[in-house]
N, C-alpha and C positions, 0 to 999 in steps of 0.2 A: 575589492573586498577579499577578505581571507577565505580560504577555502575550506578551512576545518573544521564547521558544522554543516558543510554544503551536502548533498543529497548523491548528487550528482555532479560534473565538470558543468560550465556557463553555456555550449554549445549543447548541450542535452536539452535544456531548459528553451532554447533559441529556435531550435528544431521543431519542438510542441507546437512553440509561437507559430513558426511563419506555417506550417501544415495547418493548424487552426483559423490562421489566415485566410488560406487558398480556399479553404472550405467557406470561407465566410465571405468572399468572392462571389464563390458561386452562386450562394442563395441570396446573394444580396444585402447581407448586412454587416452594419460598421463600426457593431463592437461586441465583446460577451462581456456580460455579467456573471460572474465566477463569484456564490458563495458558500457553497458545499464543501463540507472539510475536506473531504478525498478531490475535488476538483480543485479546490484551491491549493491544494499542495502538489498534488501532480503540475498546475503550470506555474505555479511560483516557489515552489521548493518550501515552503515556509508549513507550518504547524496550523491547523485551520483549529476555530472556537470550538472548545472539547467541554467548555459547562453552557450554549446557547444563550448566555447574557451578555457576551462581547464580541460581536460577530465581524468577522474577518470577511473581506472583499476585495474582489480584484478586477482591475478595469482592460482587459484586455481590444484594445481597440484595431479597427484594420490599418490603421495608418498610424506611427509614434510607437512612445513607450509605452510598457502599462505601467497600472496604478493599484497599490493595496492602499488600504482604508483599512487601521488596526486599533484598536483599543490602544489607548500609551504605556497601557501592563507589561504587554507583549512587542511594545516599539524592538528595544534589544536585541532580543530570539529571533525576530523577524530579519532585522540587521544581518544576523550571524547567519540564518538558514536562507534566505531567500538571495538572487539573482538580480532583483528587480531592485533599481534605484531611485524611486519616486514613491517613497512610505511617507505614508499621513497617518496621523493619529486623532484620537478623540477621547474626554473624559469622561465620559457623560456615563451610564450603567444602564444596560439593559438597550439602547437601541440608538444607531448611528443618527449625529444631529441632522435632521432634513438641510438645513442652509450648505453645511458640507458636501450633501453630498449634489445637491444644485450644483454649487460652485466648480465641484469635478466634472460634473456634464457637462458646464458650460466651455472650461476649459478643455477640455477635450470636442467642442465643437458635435456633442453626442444629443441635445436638448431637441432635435430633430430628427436622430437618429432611430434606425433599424435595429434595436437591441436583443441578442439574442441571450435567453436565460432559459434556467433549471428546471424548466416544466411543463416536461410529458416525460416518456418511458423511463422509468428505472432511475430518475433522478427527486433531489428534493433542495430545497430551498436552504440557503442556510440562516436564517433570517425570519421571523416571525411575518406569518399570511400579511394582518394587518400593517405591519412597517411599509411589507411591498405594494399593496395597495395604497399606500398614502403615499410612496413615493412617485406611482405610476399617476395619480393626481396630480401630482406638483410640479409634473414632466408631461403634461398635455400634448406637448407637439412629439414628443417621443412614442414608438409602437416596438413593445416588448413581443419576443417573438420567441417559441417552442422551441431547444437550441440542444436538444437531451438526445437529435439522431448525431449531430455534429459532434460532439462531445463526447459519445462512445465510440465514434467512428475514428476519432484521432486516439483515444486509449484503450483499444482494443486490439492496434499493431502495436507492438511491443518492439525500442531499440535492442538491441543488444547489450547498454549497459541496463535494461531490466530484463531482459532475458535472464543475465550474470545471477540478478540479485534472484531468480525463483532458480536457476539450477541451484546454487545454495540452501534454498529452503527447501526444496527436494532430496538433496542429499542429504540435508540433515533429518529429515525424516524418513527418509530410508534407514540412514545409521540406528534412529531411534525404533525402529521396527527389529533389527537384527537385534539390538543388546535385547529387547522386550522378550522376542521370542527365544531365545537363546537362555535366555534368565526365567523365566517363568515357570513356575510348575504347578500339576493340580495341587486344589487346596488354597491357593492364593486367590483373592478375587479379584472380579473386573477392575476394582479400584487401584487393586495392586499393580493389574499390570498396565494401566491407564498412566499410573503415578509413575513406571520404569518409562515409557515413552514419553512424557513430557520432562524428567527429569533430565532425563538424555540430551533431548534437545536442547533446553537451557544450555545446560553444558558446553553444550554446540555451538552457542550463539542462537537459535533463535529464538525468534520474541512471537509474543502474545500465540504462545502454544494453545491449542483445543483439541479436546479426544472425545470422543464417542465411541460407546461400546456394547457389544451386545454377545453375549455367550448361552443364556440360562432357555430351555422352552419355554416359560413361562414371559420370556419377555419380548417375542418374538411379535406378541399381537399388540403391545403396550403402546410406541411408536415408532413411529418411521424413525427418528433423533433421538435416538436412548441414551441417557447420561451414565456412564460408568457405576454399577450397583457391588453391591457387598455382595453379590453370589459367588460363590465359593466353586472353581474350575474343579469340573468333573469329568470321569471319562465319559466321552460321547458328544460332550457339546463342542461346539464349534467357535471359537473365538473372534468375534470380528472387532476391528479395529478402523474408525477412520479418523484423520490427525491430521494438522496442521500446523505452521508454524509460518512467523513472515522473519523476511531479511531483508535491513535496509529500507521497509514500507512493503514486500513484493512478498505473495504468497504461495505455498503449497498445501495440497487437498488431495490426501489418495489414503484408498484403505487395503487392507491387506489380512487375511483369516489364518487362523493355527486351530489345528484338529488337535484334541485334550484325548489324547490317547487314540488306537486307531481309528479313523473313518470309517461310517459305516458304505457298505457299497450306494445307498443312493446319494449319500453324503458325497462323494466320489465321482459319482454320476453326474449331479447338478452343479459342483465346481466347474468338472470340466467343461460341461455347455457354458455354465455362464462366462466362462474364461476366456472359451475360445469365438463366444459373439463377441464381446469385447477386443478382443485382438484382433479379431478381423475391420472390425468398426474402426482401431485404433488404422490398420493397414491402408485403409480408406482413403485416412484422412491427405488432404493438399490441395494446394491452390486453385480455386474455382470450384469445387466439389460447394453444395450446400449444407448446412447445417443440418436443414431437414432431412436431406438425403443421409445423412450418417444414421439418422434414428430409422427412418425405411428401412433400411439397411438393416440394422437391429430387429425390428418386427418380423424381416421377413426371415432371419436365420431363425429367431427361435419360432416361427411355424414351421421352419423347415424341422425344427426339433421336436413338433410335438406339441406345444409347452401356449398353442394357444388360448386355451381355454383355461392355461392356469394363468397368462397375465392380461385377458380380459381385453379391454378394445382401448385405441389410445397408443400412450411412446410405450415400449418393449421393457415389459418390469411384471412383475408381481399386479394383483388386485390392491395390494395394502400399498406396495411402496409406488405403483400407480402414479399415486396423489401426488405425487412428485411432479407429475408433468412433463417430467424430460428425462434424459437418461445423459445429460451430460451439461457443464455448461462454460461459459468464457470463468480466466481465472487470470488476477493481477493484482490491485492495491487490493482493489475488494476480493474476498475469496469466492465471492458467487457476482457475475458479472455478465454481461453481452458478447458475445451472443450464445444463445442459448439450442442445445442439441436435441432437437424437440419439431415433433411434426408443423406446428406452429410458426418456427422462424424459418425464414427463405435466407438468411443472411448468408453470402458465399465469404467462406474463407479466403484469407488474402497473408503470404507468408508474414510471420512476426504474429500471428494469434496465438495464442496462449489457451486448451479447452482441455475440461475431463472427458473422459468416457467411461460412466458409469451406468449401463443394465445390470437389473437387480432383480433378484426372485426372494420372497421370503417366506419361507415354511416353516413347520414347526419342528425342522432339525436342521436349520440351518437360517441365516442369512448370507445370501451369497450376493457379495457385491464384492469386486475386486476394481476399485478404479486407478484409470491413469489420468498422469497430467502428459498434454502433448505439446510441444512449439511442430505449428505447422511451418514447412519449410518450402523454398523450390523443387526440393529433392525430395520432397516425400514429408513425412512425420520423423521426430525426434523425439523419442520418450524423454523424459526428464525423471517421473519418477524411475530409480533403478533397482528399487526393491524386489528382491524376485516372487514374482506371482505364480509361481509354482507352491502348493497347499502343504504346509510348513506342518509336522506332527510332530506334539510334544509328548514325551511319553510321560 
């Protein structure tokens, strides 16, 4: 097959496999059922159903090739982007023919089988409740099995050629933070300078940019997720920015503040705490450390700071931004991902994770949240974003 719409080289794709494999080994079963758009393209390189009337499936088995099962719209595309040489198709609109997809169970010797699918943590189906339940009828002797720890467990180490594709979308949102800040002045509003950072980025090459932003008091208590508003940059407030953008499917998540004339001293005061819990938190990070343990980590610097009573009981943040739950989490196809930085997950890091580290305080002259994106390594942590996180004033 040609290579020119391919994702990745055919050995990236191979890798997934057999690691998907060994895990499927272990727990004893002898195939996945992959139909989630982000899970079917991570292991078959191909474009998963983007309107849920022509659902896309892949039969990853422990033994053999695997198998997509495509609408015949998308035969072609699938051709060009995907790895896997055993595509079937089907007319029909709205939901795969039952006989078909019998006939691939049986051919694959799976009509008995251990099948592991999309459903528990953090995943979802990509296929209508009802289709699945009719199918799991018509396959009696088969026992569909929870397959959602396995699943993140192989796309939560990151190759090196997705490393490549998130240092790219880091740098280019770096880039897109210097022109922003660099170019902005009071008077312009959040929209303005929302619109310099995702213009940038295009520019750049990255795809499916998003910004969030928050500068006015007034919007400090509005929400956690503030959409870039028409208030017009004044001296005093504090401009936060957090953006993203993917490259080649992989993404970056980090924000970054500009003081709108000088900071005031506790403006000053409250950066540097929350800066410098975060960079310690960031210093932490490596192999075998828990997830949980980074957020400990965080609670217990800003009591050492004082600042317990302003972020309340729970991961290290503010009462408001709280509600968040974590103060960091895994980042890759999806922007918010497993495992997550929160007293909650025990999950140990293992090099090739991909996590932010974002503690956050929000008051009402400020929102301070400065995050990184890190690749944990053998050696330690590897920032990816290179934005500098030193408090940028604009006069």
């Amino acid at each position: 097959m040609s290579s020119e719409y391919k994702r990745f080289p055919k050995a990236e794709y191979e890798n997934r496999w057999e690691r998907a494999r060994e895990k499927m080994a272990a727990e004893g079963l002898d195939a996945l059922f992959i139909t989630e758009a982000g899970n079917f393209t991570y292991f078959s390189g191909g474009h998963g159903d983007f309107s849920f009337s022509r659902p896309t499936i892949m039969m990853l088995p422990q033994k053999g090739n695997p198998v997509l099962i495509v609408h015949d719209f998308f035969e072609h595309s699938q051709q060009r982007e995907s790895w896997v040489d055993d595509i079937r198709t089907y007319a029909s609109f709205g939901a795969i023919p039952s006989d078909m997809l019998k006939a691939t169970w049986g051919e694959l010797g799976l009509n008995t089988g251990r099948i592991g699918a999309e459903l528990g943590n953090e995943q979802r189906l990509g296929l209508p409740y009802n289709d699945f339940v009719r199918m799991t009828k018509e396959l009696p002797g088969a026992d569909f099995i929870d397959a959602s720890d396995l699943l993140w467990g192989v796309r939560m180490v990151k190759s090196e050629a997705e490393v490549e594709c998130m240092r790219k979308a880091c740098a280019i949102s770096s880039q897109a933070f210097e022109k922003c800040f660099h170019s902005v002045k009071p008077g312009m509003t959040e929209k303005d300078a929302a619109t310099l950072v995702y213009d940038t980025a295009v520019e750049l090459g990255g795809a499916a940019v998003w910004t969030l932003s928050n500068s006015g008091p007034y919007n400090y208590e509005s929400g956690f997720l503030p959409n870039p508003s028409e208030h017009a940059l004044e001296a005093g407030n504090l401009l936060w920015i957090d953006t993203g953008c993917k490259v080649n499917g992989y993404s970056s998540d980090f924000s970054r503040i500009a003081a709108i004339g000088e900071p005031s001293a506790e403006q000053k005061k409250m950066y540097d705490t929350v800066n410098g819990i975060s960079n310690t938190a960031v210093a932490a990070i490596r192999p075998g450390t828990k997830a949980s343990d980074l957020s400990r980590l965080c609670n217990q610097k800003f009591e050492q700071a004082g600042l317990k009573d302003f972020w309340g009981e729970g991961d290290c943040s503010s009462v408001q931004s709280n509600q968040a739950g974590r103060v960091g989490h895994g980042i890759g196809m999806a922007t918010t991902e497993p495992p997550h930085i929160a007293l909650f997950d025990d999950t140990e890091l293992k090099a090739g994770m991909v996590v932010t580290i974002e503690p956050t305080v929000v008051t009402h002259y400020g929102h301070f949240n400065i995050e990184s994106n890190v690749l944990v390594t053998e050696d330690g942590p590897e920032v990816l974003s290179t934005a500098t996180t030193e408090l940028v004033v604009i006069a």
